[in-house]
C-alpha angles and dihedrals in degrees: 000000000000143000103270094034092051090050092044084053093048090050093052086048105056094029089062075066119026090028121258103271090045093066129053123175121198129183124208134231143213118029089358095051105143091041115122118206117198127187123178125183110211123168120264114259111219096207095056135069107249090237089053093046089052095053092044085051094047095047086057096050085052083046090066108034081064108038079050098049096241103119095064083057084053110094121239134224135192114233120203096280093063093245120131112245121179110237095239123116113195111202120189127199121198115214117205 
């Protein structure tokens, strides 16, 4: 599959979720071609801690990569340490 395709498919995914102008997924160029970058808008929730909030959003957003076969389409890299990482960075960002 390739990149945008990859990325098109991402977005459908986690707009079927989160809804489709509350996620954007960009991919890089150049030395980091092959990198996702995902970013979802959700609302602030009053009664959680925003750190909180932000990991339950990003385990969501690994949930289903996995349950829609995506993450096996993500590259992987290898950090200092020898241990396989996807090049993929979710940010969230909490609206008040």
């Amino acid at each position: 599959m390739r990149v945008a395709e990859r990325n098109r498919r991402i977005k459908k995914a986690l707009a079927k979720v989160f809804g489709y102008k509350n996620v954007r997924v960009r991919g890089d160029r150049g030395t980091a071609y092959g990198w996702v970058e995902i970013t979802v808008k959700v609302p602030r929730d009053p009664n959680k801690h925003p750190f909180e909030q932000e990991d339950e959003v990003k385990a969501m957003v690994w949930n289903i990569l996995r349950e829609t076969g995506l993450y096996d389409e993500l590259y992987t890299y290898y950090d200092d340490m020898g241990e396989a990482r996807k090049e993929c960075i979710v940010d969230v960002e909490l609206l008040d």
